[in-house]
N, C-alpha and C positions, 0 to 999 in steps of 0.2 A: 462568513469567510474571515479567515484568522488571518492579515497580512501585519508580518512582521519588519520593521527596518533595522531592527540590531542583530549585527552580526552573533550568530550561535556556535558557541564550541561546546558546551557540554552543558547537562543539568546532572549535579551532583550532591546529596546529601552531606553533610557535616560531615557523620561519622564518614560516610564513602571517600570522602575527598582527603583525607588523613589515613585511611588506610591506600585509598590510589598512590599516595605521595608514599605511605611510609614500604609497603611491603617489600620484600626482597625475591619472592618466589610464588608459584601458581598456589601453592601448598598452605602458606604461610593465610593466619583469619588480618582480619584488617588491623592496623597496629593497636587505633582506639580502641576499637569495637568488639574485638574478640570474634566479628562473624567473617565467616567466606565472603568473595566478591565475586561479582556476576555482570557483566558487560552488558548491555543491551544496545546497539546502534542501531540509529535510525536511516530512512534516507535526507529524512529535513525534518523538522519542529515548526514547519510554517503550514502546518498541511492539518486540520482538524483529526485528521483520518489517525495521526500517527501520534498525536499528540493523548487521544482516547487508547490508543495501544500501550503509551506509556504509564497511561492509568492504569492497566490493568496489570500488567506486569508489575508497578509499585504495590499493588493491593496483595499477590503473590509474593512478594519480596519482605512485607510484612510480615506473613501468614508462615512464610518458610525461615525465616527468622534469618535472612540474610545483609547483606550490601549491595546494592545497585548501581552501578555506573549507567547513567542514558547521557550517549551524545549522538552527534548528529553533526553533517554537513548545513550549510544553509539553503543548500538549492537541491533538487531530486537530482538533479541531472549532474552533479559535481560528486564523478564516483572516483577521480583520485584524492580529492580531500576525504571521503568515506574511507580510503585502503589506507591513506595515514594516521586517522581514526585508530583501524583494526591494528596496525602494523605498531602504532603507542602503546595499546593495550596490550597486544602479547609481549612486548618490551618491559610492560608494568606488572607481568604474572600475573593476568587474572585466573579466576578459577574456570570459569565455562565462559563463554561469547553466544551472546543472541545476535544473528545481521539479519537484516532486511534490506538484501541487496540492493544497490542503485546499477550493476550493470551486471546480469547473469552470466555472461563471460569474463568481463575485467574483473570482477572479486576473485576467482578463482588460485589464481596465484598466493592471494591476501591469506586465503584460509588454509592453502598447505603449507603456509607459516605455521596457522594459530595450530594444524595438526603437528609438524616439525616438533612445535615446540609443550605437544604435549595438551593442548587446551582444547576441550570437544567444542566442538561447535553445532547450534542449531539452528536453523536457516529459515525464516521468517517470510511470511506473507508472496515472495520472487523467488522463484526455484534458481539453482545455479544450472548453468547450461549444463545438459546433461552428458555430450561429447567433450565437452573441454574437462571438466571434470574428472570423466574418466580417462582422460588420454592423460593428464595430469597426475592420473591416482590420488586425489582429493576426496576424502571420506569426508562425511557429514554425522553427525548424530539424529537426527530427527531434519524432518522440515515440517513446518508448522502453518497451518493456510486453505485458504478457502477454495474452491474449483472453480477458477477466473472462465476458466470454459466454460463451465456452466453456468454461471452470471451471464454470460454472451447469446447464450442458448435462451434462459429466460427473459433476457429484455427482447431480441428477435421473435420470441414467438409469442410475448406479448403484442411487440407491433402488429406484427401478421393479423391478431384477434382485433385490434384496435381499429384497423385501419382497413378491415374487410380484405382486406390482402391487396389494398392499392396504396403506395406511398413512395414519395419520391426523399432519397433518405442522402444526408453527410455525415460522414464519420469524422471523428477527432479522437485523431489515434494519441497513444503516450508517446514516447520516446522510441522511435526507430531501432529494431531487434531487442524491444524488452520484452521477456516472456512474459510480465504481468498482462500488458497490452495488448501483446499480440496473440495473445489466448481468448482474449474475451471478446475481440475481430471475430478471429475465425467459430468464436461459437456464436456469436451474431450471425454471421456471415451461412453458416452451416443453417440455420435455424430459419432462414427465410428463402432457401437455394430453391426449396418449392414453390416458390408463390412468386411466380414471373412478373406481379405487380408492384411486388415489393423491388424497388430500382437505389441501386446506390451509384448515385452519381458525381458525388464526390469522397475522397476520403487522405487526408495531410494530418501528421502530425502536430498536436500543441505541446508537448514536453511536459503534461501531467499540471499545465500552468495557468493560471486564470488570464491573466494578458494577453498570453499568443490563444488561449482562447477565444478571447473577443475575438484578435484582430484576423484570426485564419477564418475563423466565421464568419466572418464582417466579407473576407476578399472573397468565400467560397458563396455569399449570397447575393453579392453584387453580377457573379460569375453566373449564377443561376437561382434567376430568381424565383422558379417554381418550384423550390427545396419544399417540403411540409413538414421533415421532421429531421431532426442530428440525434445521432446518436454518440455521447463525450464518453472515452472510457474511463474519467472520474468525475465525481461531480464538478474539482477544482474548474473543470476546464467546460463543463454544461454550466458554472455559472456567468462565465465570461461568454459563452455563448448568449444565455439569455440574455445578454447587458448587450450583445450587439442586434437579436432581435428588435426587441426595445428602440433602440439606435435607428433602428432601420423601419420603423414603424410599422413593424409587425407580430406586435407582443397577442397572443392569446390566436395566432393564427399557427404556431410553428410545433410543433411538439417535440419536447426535451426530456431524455432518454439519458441518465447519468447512472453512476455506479458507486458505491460508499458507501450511502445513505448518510451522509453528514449533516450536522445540526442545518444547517443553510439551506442545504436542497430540501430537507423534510420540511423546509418551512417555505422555502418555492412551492411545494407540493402540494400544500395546505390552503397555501395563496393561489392555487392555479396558473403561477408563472411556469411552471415545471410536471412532467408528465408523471416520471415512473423513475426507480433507481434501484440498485441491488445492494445490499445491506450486505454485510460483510461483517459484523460485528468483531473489529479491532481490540476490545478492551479483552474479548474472549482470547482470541491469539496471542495478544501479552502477556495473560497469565500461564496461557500453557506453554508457551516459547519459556518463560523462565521456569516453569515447573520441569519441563522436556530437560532443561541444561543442568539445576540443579542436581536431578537423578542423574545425567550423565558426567558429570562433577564427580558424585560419590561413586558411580563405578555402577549404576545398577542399570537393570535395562531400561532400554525406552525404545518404541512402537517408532519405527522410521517416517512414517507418514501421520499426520497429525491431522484430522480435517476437521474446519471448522464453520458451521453453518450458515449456508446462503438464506436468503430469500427478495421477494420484492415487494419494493415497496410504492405503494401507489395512493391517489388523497382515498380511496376506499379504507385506507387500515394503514395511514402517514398519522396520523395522531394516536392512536392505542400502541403503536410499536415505539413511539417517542414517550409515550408514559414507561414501558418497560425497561426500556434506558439507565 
């Protein structure tokens, strides 16, 4: 787990940062450089998840022979420093904007700027809410992202297999009405509606955060102590969890059900501190999120919905899927 204490506003290349500063117009290639510019916002750069998304998109940004702008707020949850973010950037005329929202309703507004003002936008890994959007007439260019639903749906009906169909379960939600989160709830939730054994007895929010991980953990197994299994809807916040199992001196009794597959957890998995997590492969969405913007930059088509491949990951096949990395 990546924990950062220096405040983040932006990772920007040389050339990027002299064409951010110099340009005049969306149109205009970067002053040093001679290439296009291309936005990528993150939710936070403290988060391994997003930090392997900006890898990927760098490696595209090579390949396409462009300029990359990546920034980022410092916390997931701090989505009006993210729309200051966006609202600099269409100010600085980029060419295209990659986001990956921090609030499917509050960005909304941010991006009938970045449309207002002429810059396509493609919408990464959090769908924008789909009524505010349109009550707003907010066009998108693509979105780009994995089926959080069905992430929800595979760790659920793995429990179900795991657990003979008896387990008493807590959930650690994201961030209260984020569609990331509350997609892969309800396909959890969908995926175990048959197995009257499978009981969820608790289920609070951590904020995508390894801290209130622990500590919502820590209060929901004091509250009930014959939990047997959490389900975190990322890994940040299964690994705060297992640190208050642990805590509570009952490591290798609880099973721990995360989503990301980030270096950490594959290596809880490996360890047997950690059950099972859904892999998401971010560096894949990087690249395509900036390929998706570039074609819509130049005018040519792109495929509205973009998806990009789940799977699970479990210690059966946590090391040969960490070799393909």
């Amino acid at each position: 787990m990546l924990h950062s204490r220096v405040r983040f506003i932006g990772i920007l290349s040389v050339s990027a940062l002299a064409a951010f500063a110099g340009a005049c117009n969306r149109d205009t290639p970067g002053a040093s450089s001679g290439k296009p510019r291309v936005a990528l916002v993150l939710k936070t750069l403290n988060n391994p998840f997003f930090i392997d998304m900006q890898r990927g998109a760098e490696r595209a940004a090579k390949d396409l022979n462009i300029d990359l702008v990546v920034q980022a707020a410092d916390r997931e949850t701090d989505v009006e420093r993210q729309m200051q973010i966006v609202e600099n950037l269409i100010q600085a005329h980029v060419g295209a904007l990659a986001l990956t929202p921090s609030g499917s309703r509050e960005v909304v507004p941010v991006v009938g700027k970045a449309n207002a003002s002429n810059i396509p936008v493609v919408i990464v890994d959090t769908r924008l809410d789909q009524k505010a959007a349109t009550d707003a007439g907010v066009k998108i260019a693509s979105f780009v992202g994995s089926d959080n639903y069905r992430g929800g749906q595979l760790v659920g009906q793995y429990l179900v297999k795991a657990s003979n169909g008896h387990a008493r379960v807590a959930i650690l939600e994201g961030i209260p009405g984020h569609e990331t989160g509350d997609s892969r709830v309800r396909g959890f939730k969908d995926a175990i509606k048959d197995s009257p054994g499978v009981t969820i007895v608790a289920s609070q929010p951590a904020n995508w955060e390894r801290d209130q991980g622990f500590n919502v953990f820590q209060n929901i197994l004091q509250a009930h102590a014959d939990i047997d299994t959490v389900f975190a809807c990322n890994d940040i916040m299964a690994l705060g969890a297992i640190e208050a199992i642990a805590a509570a001196g009952k490591a290798g009794r609880i099973r721990v059900l995360g989503f990301d597959a980030i270096d950490d957890a594959r290596r809880a998995i490996t360890e047997g501190r950690m059950t099972a997590t859904v892999a998401q492969y971010p560096d894949e969405m990087g690249r395509a999120a900036i390929e998706a913007a570039v074609k819509a930059m130049k005018g040519e088509a792109v495929a509205p919905d973009i998806g990009v491949r789940i799977g699970l990951i479990t210690k059966e096949n946590a090391a040969r899927e960490s070799e393909k990395k």
